[in-house]
SEBA-962384 format. One record per residue: residue in one letter; x, y, z of N, C-alpha, C in turn. Coordinates in steps of 0.02 Angstrom, whole numbers, plus 32768, in hexadecimal, padded with zeros to 4 digits. Layout:
// residues N
AXYZXYZXYZ ...
This chain:
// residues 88
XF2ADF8A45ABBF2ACF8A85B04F2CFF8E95B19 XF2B0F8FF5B3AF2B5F95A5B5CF2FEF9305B8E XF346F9555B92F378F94A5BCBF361F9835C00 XF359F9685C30F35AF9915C71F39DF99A5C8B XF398F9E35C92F3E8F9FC5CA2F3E3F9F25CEE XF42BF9F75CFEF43BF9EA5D44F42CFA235D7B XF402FA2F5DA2F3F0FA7A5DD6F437FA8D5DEF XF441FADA5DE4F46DFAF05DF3F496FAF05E2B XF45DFAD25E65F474FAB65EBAF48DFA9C5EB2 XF495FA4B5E85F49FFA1F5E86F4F3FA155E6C XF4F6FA445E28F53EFA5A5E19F564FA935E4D XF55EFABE5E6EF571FACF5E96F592FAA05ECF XF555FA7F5EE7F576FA4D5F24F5A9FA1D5F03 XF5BCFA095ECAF5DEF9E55EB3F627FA0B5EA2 XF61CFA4C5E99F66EFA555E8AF66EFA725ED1 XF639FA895F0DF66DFA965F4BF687FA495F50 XF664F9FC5F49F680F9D65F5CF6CBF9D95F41 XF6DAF9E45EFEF713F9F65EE0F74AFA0F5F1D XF73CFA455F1CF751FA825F40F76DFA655F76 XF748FA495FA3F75AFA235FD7F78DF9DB5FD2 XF793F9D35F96F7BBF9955F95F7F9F9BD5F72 XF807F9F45F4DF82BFA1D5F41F857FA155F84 XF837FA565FBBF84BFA655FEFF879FA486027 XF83FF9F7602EF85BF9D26049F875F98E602B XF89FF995600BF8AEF9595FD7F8C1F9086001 XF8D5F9126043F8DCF8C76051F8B7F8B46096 XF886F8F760B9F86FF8E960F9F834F90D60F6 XF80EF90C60EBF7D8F947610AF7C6F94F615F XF7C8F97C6179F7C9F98B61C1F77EF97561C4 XF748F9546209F71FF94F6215F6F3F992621A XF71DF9B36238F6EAFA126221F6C9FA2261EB XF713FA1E61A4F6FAFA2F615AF6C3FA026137 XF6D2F9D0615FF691F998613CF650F9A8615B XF650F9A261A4F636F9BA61CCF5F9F9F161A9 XF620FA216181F5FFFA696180F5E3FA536127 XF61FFA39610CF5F8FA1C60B4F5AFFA0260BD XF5C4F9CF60F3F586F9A860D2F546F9C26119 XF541FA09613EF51EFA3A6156F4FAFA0861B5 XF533F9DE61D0F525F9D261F1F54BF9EB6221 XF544F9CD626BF55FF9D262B1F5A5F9A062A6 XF5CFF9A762B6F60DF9A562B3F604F95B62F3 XF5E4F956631BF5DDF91D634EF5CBF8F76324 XF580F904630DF55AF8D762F3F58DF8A762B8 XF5A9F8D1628FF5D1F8AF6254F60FF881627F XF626F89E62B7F655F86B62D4F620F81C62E9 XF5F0F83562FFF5AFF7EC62FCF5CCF7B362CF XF5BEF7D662AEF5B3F7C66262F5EBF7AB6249 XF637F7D16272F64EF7A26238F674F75F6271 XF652F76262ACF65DF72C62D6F63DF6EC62C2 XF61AF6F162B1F5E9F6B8628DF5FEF6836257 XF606F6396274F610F60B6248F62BF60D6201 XF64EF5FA61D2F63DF615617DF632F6446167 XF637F682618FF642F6CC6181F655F6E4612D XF63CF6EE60F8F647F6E960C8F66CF73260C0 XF672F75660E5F683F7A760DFF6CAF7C16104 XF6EDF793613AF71FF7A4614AF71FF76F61A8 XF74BF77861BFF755F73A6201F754F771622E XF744F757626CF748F76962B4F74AF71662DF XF770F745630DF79AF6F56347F7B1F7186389 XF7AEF6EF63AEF7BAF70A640CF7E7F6D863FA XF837F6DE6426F848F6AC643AF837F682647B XF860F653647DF83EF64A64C2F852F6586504 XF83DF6756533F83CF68A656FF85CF6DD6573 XF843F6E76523F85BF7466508F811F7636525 XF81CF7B06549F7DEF7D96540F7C5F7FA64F0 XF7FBF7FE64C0F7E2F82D6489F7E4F7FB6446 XF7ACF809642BF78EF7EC63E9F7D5F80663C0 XF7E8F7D9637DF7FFF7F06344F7CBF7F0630E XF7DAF82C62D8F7C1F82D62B5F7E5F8206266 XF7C8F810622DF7F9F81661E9F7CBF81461AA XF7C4F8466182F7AAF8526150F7C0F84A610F XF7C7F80F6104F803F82260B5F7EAF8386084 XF801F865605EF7DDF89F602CF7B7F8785FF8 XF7DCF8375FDEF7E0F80D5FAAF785F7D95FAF XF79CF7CF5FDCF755F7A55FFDF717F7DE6015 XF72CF806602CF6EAF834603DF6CEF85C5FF9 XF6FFF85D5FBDF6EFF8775F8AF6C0F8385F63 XF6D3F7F65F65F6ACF7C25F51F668F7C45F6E XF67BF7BD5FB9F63EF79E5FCCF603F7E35FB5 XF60CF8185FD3F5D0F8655FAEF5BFF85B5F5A XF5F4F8455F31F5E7F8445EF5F5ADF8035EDC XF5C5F7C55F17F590F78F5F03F5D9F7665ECA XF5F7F76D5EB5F620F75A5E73F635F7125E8B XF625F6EB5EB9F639F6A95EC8F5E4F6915EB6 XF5BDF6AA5EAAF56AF6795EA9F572F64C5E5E XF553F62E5E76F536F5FC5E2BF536F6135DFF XF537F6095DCFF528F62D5D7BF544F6825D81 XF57CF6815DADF595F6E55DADF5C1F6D95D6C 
């Protein structure tokens, strides 16, 4: 059986993920993620408002105007890697 090597995109995006958990070792800012994973910086706050958020929390308190945000390096490095699925 022929091994198919890994596309060079694919190792690249994996050690910037590195890089980025380097950088930010216990928070990642919503920007840097924001810009990793090549979206709108709103949209990912969406995103991480949403129920079971597997990638990091967002919360209003109550009767607050401004969203919190929290990215923990540890969990956002899991959840991109997939390393919590079945048979990882």
């Amino acid at each position: 059986m022929t091994e198919i090597p890994i596309p060079q995109c694919i190792t690249d995006r994996l050690l910037r993920l590195n890089q980025l958990a380097e950088q930010y070792p216990d928070n990642i800012p919503v920007s840097a993620a924001a810009e990793f994973l090549g979206m709108d910086g709103r949209s990912l706050k969406l995103f991480l408002m949403q129920p079971g958020n597997p990638a990091g929390m967002g919360w209003k308190k109550d009767r607050a105007e401004n969203r919190a945000f929290h990215i923990p390096t540890a969990k956002f490095y899991i959840w991109y890697r997939n390393l919590l699925a079945k048979g990882a």
